[in-house]
mmCIF file of the N, C-alpha and C atoms, coordinates in Angstrom:
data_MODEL
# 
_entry.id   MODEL 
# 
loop_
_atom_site.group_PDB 
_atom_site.id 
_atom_site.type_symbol 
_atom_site.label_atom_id 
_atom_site.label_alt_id 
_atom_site.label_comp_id 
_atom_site.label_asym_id 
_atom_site.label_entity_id 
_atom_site.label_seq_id 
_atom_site.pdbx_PDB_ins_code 
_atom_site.Cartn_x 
_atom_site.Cartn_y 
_atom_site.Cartn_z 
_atom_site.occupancy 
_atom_site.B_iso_or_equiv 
_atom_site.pdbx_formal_charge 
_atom_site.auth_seq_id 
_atom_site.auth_comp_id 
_atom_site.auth_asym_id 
_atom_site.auth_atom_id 
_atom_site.pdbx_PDB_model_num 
ATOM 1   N N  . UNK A 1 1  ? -37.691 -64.659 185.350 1.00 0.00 ? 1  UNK A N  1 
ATOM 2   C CA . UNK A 1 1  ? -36.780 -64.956 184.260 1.00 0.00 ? 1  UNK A CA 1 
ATOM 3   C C  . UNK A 1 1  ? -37.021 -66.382 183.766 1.00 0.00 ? 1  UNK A C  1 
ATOM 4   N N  . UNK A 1 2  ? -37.028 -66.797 182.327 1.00 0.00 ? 2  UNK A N  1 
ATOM 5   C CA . UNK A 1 2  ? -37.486 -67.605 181.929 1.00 0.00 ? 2  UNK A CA 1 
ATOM 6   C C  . UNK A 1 2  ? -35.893 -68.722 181.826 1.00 0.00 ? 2  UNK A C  1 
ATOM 7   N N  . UNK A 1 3  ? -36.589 -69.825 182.265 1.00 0.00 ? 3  UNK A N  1 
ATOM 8   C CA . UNK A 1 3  ? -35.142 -71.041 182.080 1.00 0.00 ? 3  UNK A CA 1 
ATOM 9   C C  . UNK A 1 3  ? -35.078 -71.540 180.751 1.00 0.00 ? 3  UNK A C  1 
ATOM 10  N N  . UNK A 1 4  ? -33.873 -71.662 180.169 1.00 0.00 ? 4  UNK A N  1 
ATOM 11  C CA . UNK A 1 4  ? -33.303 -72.339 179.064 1.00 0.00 ? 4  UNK A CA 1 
ATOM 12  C C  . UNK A 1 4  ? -32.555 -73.512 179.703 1.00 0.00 ? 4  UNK A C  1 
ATOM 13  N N  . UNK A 1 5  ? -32.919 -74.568 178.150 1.00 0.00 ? 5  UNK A N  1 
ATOM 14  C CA . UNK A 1 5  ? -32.298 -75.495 178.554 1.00 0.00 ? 5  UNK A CA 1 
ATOM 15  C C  . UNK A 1 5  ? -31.323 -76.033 177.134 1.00 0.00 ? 5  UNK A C  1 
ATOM 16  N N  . UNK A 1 6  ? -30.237 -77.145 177.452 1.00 0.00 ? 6  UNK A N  1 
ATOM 17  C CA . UNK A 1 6  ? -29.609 -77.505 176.371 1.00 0.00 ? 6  UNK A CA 1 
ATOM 18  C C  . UNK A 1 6  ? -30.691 -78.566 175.623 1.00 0.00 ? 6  UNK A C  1 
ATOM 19  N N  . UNK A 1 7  ? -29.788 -78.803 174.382 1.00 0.00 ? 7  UNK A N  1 
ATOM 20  C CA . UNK A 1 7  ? -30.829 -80.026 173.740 1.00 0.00 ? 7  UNK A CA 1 
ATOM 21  C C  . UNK A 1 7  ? -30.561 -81.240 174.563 1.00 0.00 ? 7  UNK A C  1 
ATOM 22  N N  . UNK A 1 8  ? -29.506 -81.594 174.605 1.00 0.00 ? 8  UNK A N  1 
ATOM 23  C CA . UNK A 1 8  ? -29.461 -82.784 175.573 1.00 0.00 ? 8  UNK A CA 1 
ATOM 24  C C  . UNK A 1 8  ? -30.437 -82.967 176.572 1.00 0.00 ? 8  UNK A C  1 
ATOM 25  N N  . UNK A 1 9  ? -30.926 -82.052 177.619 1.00 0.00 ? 9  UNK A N  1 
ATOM 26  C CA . UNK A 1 9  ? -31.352 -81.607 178.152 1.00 0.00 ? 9  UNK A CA 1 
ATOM 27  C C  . UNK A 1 9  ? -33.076 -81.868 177.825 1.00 0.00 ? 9  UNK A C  1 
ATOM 28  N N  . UNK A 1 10 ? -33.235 -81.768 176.665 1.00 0.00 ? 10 UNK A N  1 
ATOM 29  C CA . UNK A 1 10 ? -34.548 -81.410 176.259 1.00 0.00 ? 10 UNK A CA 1 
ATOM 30  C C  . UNK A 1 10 ? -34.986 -83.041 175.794 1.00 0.00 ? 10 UNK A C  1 
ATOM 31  N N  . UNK A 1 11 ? -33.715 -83.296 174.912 1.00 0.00 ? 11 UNK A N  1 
ATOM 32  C CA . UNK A 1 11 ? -33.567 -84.982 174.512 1.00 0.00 ? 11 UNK A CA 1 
ATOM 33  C C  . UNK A 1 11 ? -34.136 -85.703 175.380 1.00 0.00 ? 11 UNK A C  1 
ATOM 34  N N  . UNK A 1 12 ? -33.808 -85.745 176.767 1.00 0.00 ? 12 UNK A N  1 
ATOM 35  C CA . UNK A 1 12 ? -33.751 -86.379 177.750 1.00 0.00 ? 12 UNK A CA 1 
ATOM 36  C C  . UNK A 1 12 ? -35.586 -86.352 178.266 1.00 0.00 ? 12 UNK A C  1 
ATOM 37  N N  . UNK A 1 13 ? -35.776 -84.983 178.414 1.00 0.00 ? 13 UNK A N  1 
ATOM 38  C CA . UNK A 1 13 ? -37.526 -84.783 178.893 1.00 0.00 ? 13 UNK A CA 1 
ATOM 39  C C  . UNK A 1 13 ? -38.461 -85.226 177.997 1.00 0.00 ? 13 UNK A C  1 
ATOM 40  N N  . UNK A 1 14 ? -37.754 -85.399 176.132 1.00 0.00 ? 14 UNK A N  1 
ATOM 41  C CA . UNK A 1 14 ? -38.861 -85.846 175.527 1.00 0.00 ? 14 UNK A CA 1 
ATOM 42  C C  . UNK A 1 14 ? -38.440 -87.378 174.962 1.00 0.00 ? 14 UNK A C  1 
ATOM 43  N N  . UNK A 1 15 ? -37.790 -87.564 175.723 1.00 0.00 ? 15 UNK A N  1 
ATOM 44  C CA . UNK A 1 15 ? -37.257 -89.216 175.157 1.00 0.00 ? 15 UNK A CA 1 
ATOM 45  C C  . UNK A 1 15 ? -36.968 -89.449 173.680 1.00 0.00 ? 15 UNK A C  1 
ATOM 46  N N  . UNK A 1 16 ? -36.142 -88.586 173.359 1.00 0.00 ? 16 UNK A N  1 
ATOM 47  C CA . UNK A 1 16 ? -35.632 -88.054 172.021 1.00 0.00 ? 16 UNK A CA 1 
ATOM 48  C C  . UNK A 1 16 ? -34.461 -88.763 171.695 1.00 0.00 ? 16 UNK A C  1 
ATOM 49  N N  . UNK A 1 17 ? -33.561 -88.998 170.855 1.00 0.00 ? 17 UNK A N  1 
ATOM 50  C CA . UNK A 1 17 ? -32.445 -88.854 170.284 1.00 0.00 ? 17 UNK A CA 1 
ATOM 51  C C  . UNK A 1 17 ? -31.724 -87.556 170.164 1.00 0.00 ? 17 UNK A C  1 
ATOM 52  N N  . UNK A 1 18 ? -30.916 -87.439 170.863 1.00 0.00 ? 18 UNK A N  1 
ATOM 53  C CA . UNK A 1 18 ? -30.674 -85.692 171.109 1.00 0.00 ? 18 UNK A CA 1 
ATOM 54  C C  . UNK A 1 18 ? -30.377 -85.391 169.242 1.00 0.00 ? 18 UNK A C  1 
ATOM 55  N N  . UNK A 1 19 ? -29.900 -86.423 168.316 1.00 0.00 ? 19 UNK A N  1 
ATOM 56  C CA . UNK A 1 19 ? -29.859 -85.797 166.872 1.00 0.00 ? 19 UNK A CA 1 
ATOM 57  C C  . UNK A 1 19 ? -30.993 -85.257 166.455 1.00 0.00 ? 19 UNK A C  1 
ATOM 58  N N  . UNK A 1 20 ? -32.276 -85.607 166.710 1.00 0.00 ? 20 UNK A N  1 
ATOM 59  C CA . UNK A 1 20 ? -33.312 -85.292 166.421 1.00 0.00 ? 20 UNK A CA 1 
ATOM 60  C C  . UNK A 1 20 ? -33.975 -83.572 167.123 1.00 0.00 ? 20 UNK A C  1 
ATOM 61  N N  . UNK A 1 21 ? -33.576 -83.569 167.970 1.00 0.00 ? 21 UNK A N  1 
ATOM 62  C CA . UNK A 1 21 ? -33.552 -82.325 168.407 1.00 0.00 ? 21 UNK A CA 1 
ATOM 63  C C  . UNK A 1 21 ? -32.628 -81.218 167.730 1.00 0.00 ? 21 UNK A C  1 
ATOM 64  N N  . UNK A 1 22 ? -31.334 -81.437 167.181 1.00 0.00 ? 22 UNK A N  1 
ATOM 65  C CA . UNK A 1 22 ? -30.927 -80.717 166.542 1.00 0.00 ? 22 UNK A CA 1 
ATOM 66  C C  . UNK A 1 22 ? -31.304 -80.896 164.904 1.00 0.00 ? 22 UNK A C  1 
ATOM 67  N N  . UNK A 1 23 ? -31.704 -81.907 164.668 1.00 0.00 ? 23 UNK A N  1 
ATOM 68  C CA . UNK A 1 23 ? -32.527 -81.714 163.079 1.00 0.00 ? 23 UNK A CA 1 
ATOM 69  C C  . UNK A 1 23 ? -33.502 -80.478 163.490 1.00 0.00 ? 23 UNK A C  1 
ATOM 70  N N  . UNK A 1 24 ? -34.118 -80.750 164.482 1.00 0.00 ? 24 UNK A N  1 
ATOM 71  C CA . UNK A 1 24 ? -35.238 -80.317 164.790 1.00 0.00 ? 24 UNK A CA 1 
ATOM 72  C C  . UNK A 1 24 ? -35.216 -78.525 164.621 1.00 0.00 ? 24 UNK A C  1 
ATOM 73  N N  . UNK A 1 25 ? -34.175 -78.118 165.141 1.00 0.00 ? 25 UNK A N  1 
ATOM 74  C CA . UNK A 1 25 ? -33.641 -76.592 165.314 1.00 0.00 ? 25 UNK A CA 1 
ATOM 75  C C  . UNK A 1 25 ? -33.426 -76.205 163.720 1.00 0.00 ? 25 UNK A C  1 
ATOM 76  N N  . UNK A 1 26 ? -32.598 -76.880 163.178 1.00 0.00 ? 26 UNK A N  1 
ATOM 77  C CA . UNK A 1 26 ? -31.831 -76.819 161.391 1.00 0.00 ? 26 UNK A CA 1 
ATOM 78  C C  . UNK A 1 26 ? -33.212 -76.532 160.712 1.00 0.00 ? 26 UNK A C  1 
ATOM 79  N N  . UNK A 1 27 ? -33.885 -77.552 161.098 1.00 0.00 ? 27 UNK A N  1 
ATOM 80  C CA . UNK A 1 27 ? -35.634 -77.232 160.161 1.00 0.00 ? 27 UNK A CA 1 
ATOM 81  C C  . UNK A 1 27 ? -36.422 -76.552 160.760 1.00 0.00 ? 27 UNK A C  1 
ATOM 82  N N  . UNK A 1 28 ? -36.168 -75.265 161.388 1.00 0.00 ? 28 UNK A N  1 
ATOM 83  C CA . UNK A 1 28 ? -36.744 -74.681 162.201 1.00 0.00 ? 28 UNK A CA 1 
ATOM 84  C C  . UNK A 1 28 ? -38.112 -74.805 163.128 1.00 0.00 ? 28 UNK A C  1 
ATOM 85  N N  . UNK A 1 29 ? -38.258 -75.856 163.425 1.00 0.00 ? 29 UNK A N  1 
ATOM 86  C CA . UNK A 1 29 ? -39.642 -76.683 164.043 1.00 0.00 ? 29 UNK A CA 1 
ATOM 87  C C  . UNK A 1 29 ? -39.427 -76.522 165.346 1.00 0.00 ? 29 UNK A C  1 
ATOM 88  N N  . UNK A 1 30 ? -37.935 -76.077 166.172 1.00 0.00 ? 30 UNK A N  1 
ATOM 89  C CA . UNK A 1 30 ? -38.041 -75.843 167.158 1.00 0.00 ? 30 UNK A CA 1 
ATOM 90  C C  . UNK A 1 30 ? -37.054 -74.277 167.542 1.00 0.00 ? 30 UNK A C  1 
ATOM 91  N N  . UNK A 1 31 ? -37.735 -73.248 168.236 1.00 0.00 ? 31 UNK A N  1 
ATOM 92  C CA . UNK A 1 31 ? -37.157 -72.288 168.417 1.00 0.00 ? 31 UNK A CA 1 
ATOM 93  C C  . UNK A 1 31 ? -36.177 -72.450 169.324 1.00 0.00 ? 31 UNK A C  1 
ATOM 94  N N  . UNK A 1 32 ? -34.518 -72.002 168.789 1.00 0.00 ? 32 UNK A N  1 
ATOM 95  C CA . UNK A 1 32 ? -33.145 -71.738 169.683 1.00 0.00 ? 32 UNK A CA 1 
ATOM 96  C C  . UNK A 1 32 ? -32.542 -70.897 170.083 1.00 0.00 ? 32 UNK A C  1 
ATOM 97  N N  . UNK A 1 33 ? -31.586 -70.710 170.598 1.00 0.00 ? 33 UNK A N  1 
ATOM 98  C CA . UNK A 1 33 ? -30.969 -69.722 170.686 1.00 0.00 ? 33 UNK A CA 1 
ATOM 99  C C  . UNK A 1 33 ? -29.666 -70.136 170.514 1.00 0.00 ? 33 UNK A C  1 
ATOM 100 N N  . UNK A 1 34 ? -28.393 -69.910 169.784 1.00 0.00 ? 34 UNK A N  1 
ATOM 101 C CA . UNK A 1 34 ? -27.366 -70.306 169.932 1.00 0.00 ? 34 UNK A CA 1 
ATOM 102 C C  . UNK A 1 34 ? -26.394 -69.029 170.952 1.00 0.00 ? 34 UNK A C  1 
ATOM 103 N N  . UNK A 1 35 ? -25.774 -69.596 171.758 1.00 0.00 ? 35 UNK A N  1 
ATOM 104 C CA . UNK A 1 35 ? -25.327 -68.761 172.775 1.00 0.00 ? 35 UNK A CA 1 
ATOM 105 C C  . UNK A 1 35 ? -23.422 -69.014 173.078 1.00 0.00 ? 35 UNK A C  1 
ATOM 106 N N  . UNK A 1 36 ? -22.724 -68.931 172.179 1.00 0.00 ? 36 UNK A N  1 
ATOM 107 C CA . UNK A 1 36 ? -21.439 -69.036 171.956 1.00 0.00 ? 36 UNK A CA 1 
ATOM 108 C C  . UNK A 1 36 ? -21.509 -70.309 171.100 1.00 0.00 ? 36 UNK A C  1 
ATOM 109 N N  . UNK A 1 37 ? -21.267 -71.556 171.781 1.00 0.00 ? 37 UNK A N  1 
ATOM 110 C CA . UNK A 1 37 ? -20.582 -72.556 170.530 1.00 0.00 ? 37 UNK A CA 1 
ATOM 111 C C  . UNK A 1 37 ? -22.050 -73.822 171.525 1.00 0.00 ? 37 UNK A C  1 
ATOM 112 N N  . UNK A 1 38 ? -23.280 -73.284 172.323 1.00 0.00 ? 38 UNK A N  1 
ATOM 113 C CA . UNK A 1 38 ? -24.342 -74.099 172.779 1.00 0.00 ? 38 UNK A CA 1 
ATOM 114 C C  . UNK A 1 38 ? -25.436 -73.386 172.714 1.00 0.00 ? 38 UNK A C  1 
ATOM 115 N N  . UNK A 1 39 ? -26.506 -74.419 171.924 1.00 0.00 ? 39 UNK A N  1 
ATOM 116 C CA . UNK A 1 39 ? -27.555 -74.414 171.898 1.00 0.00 ? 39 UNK A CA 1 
ATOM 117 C C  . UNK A 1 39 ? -28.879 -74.109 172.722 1.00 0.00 ? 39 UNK A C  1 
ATOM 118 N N  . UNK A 1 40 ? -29.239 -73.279 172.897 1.00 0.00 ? 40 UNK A N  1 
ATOM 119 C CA . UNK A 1 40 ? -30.137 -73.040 174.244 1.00 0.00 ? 40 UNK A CA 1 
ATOM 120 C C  . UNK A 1 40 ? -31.699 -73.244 173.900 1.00 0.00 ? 40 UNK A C  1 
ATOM 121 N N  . UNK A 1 41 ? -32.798 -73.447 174.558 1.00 0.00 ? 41 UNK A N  1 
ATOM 122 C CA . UNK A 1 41 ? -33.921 -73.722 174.198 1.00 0.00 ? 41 UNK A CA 1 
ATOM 123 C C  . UNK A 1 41 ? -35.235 -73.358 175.493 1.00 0.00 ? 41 UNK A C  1 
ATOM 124 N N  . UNK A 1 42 ? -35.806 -72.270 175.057 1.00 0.00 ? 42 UNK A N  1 
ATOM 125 C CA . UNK A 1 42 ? -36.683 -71.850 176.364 1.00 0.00 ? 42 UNK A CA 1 
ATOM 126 C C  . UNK A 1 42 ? -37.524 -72.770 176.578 1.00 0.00 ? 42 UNK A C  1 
ATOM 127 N N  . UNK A 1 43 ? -37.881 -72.247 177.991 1.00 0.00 ? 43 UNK A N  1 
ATOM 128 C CA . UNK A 1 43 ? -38.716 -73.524 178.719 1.00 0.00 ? 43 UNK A CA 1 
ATOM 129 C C  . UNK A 1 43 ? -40.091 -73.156 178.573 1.00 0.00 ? 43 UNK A C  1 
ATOM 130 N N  . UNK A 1 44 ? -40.504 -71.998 177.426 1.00 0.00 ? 44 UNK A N  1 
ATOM 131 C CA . UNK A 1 44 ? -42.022 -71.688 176.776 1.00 0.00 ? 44 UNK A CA 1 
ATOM 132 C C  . UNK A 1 44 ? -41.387 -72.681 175.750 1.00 0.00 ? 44 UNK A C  1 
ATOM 133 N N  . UNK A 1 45 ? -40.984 -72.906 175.070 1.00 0.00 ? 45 UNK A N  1 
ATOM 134 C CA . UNK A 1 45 ? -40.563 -73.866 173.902 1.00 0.00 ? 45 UNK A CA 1 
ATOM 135 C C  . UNK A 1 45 ? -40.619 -75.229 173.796 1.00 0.00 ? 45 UNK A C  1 
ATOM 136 N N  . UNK A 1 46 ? -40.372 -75.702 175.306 1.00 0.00 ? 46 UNK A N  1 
ATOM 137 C CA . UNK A 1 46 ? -40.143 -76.750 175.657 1.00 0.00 ? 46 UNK A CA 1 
ATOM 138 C C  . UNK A 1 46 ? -41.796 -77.319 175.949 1.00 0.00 ? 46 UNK A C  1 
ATOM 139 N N  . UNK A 1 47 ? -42.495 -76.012 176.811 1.00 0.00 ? 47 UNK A N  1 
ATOM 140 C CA . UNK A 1 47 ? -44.425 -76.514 176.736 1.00 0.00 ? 47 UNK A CA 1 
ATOM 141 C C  . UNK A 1 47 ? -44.587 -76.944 175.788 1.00 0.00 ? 47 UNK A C  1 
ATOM 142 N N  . UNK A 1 48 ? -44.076 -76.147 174.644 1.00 0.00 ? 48 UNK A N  1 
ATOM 143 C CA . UNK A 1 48 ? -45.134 -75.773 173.442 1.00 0.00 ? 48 UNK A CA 1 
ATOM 144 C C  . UNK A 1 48 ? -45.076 -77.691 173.034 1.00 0.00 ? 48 UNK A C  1 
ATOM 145 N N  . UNK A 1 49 ? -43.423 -77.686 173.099 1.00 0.00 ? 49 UNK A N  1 
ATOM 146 C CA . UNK A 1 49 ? -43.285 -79.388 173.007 1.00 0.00 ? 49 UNK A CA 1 
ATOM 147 C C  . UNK A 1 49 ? -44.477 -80.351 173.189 1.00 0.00 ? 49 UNK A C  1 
ATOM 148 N N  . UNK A 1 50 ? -44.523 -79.870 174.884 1.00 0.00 ? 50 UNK A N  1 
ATOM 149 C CA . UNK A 1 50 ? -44.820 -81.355 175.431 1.00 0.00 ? 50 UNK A CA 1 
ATOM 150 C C  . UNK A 1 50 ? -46.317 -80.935 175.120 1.00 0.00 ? 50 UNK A C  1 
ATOM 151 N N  . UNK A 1 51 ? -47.120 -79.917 174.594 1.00 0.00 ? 51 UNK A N  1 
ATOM 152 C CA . UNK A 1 51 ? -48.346 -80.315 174.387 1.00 0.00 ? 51 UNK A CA 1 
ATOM 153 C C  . UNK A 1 51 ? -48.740 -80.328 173.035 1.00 0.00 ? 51 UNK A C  1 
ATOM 154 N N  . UNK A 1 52 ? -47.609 -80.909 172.168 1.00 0.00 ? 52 UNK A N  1 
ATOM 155 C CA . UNK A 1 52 ? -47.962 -81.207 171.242 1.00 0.00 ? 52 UNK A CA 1 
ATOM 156 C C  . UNK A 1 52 ? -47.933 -80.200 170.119 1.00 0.00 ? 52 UNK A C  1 
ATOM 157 N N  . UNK A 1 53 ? -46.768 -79.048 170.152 1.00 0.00 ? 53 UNK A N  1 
ATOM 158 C CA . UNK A 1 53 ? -47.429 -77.812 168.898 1.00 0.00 ? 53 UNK A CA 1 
ATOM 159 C C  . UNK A 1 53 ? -46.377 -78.527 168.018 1.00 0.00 ? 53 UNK A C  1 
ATOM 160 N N  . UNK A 1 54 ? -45.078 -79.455 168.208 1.00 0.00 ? 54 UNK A N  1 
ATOM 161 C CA . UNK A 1 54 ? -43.935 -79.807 167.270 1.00 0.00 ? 54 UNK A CA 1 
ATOM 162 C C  . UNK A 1 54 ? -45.327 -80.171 165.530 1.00 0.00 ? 54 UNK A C  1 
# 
């Protein structure tokens, strides 16, 4: 089973501004999931990040 994470969460691993992570979702540059009233973000999503597909 694949882990999701929050943006905060994600903010934090890419030394982000967590606002920027949610621009990031709005302009669809990063795939989400909204899951009641929080943001979720797979941890294939989160690779794609760190090697550079943003």
């Amino acid at each position: 089973m694949e882990n999701y994470y929050t943006p905060k969460e994600i903010s934090d691993k890419l030394k982000l501004n967590i606002r920027t992570i949610y621009k990031w979702i709005r302009e669809g540059r990063v795939n989400a999931v909204k899951l009641g009233d929080v943001w979720r973000i797979s941890e294939s999503e989160l690779n794609r990040l760190l090697k550079g597909g943003e």
